[in-house]
MINUPA-724605 format. One record per residue (C-alpha): residue number from 1; residue in one letter; y, x, z. Coordinates in Angstrom, 3 decimals. Layout:
% MINUPA-724605
REC  resi  resn         v         u         w
REC   NUM     a         Y         X         Z
...
END
This chain:
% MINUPA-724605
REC  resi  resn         v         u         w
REC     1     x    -0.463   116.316    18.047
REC     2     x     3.281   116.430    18.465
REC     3     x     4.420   117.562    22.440
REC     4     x     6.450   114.071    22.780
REC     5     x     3.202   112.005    22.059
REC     6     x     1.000   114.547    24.703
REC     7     x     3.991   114.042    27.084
REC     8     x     3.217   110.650    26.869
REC     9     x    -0.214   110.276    26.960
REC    10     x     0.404   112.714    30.358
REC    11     x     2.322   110.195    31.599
REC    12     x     0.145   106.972    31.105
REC    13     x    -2.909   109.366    32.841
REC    14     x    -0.419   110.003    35.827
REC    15     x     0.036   106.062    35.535
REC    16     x    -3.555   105.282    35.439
REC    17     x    -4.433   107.486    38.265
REC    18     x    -2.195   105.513    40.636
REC    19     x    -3.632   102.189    39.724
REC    20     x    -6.974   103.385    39.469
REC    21     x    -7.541   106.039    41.672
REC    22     x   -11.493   105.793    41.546
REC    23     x   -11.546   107.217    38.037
REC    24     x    -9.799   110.276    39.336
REC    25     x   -12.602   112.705    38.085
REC    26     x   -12.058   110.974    34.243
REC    27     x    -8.360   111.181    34.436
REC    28     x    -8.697   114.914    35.306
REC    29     x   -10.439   115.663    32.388
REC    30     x    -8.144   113.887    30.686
REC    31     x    -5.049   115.666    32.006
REC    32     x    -6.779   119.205    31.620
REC    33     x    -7.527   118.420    27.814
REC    34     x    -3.415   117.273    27.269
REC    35     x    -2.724   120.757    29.001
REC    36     x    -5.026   123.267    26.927
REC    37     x    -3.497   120.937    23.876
REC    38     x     0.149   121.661    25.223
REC    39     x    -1.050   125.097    25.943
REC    40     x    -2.385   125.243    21.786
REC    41     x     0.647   124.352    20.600
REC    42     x     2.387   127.370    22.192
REC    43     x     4.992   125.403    24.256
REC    44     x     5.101   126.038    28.161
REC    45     x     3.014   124.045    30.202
REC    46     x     4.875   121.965    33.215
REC    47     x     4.740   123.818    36.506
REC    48     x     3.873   120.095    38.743
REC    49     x     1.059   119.195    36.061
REC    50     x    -0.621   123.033    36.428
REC    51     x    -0.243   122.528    39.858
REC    52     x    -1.787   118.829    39.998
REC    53     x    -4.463   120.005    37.811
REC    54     x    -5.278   122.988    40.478
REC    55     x    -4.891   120.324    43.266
REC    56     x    -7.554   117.819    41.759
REC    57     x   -10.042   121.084    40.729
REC    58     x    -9.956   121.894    44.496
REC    59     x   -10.872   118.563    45.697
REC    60     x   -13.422   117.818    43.353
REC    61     x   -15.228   121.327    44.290
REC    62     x   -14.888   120.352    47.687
REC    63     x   -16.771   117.149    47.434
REC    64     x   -19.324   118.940    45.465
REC    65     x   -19.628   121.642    47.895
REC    66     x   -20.080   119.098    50.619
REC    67     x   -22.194   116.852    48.819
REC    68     x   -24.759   119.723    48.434
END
Protein backbone atom coordinates (compact mmCIF):
# COMPACT_ATOMS: atom_id res chain seq x y z
CA UNK A 1 0.00 0.00 0.00
CA UNK A 2 1.59 3.24 -1.06
CA UNK A 3 2.50 5.76 2.28
CA UNK A 4 0.16 8.65 0.66
CA UNK A 5 -2.94 6.25 0.65
CA UNK A 6 -1.96 4.95 4.60
CA UNK A 7 -1.52 8.72 5.33
CA UNK A 8 -4.85 9.00 4.36
CA UNK A 9 -6.63 6.33 5.65
CA UNK A 10 -4.68 7.75 9.13
CA UNK A 11 -6.33 10.69 8.64
CA UNK A 12 -10.05 9.63 8.03
CA UNK A 13 -9.42 7.24 11.49
CA UNK A 14 -8.25 10.54 13.30
CA UNK A 15 -11.56 11.95 11.60
CA UNK A 16 -13.74 9.19 12.67
CA UNK A 17 -12.54 9.17 16.16
CA UNK A 18 -13.73 12.75 16.70
CA UNK A 19 -17.18 12.13 15.41
CA UNK A 20 -17.45 8.90 16.87
CA UNK A 21 -15.62 8.70 19.85
CA UNK A 22 -17.47 5.47 21.20
CA UNK A 23 -15.70 3.30 18.65
CA UNK A 24 -12.41 4.44 20.07
CA UNK A 25 -11.21 0.80 20.87
CA UNK A 26 -11.98 -0.09 16.79
CA UNK A 27 -10.29 2.98 15.58
CA UNK A 28 -7.20 2.00 17.66
CA UNK A 29 -6.83 -1.06 16.06
CA UNK A 30 -7.22 0.53 13.12
CA UNK A 31 -4.53 3.18 13.63
CA UNK A 32 -2.01 0.51 15.11
CA UNK A 33 -2.47 -1.71 11.86
CA UNK A 34 -1.72 1.75 9.42
CA UNK A 35 1.45 2.11 11.76
CA UNK A 36 3.05 -1.55 11.68
CA UNK A 37 2.04 -1.06 7.70
CA UNK A 38 4.00 2.37 7.67
CA UNK A 39 6.49 0.70 9.86
CA UNK A 40 6.67 -2.46 6.84
CA UNK A 41 7.30 -0.27 4.35
CA UNK A 42 10.50 1.02 6.01
CA UNK A 43 9.51 4.75 6.15
CA UNK A 44 9.56 6.54 9.68
CA UNK A 45 6.60 6.41 11.61
CA UNK A 46 5.07 10.03 12.82
CA UNK A 47 6.19 10.95 16.30
CA UNK A 48 2.16 12.44 17.38
CA UNK A 49 0.58 9.10 15.87
CA UNK A 50 3.28 6.74 18.08
CA UNK A 51 2.48 8.86 20.73
CA UNK A 52 -1.51 8.78 20.26
CA UNK A 53 -1.24 5.16 19.80
CA UNK A 54 0.71 4.89 23.38
CA UNK A 55 -1.93 7.36 24.78
CA UNK A 56 -5.06 5.19 23.71
CA UNK A 57 -3.01 1.67 24.84
CA UNK A 58 -2.80 3.32 28.32
CA UNK A 59 -6.35 4.15 28.64
CA UNK A 60 -7.73 1.14 27.38
CA UNK A 61 -5.47 -0.95 30.02
CA UNK A 62 -6.70 1.27 32.50
CA UNK A 63 -10.32 0.56 31.99
CA UNK A 64 -9.48 -3.03 31.86
CA UNK A 65 -7.54 -2.91 34.95
CA UNK A 66 -10.41 -1.20 36.66
CA UNK A 67 -13.04 -3.13 35.21
CA UNK A 68 -11.47 -6.29 36.80
Amino acid sequence: MAFDQLKTEISLLLTEMQNEPQDRHEIYLSLREKLNQIKATGMPLPDDLVKLEHELEEEFASEQRDGE
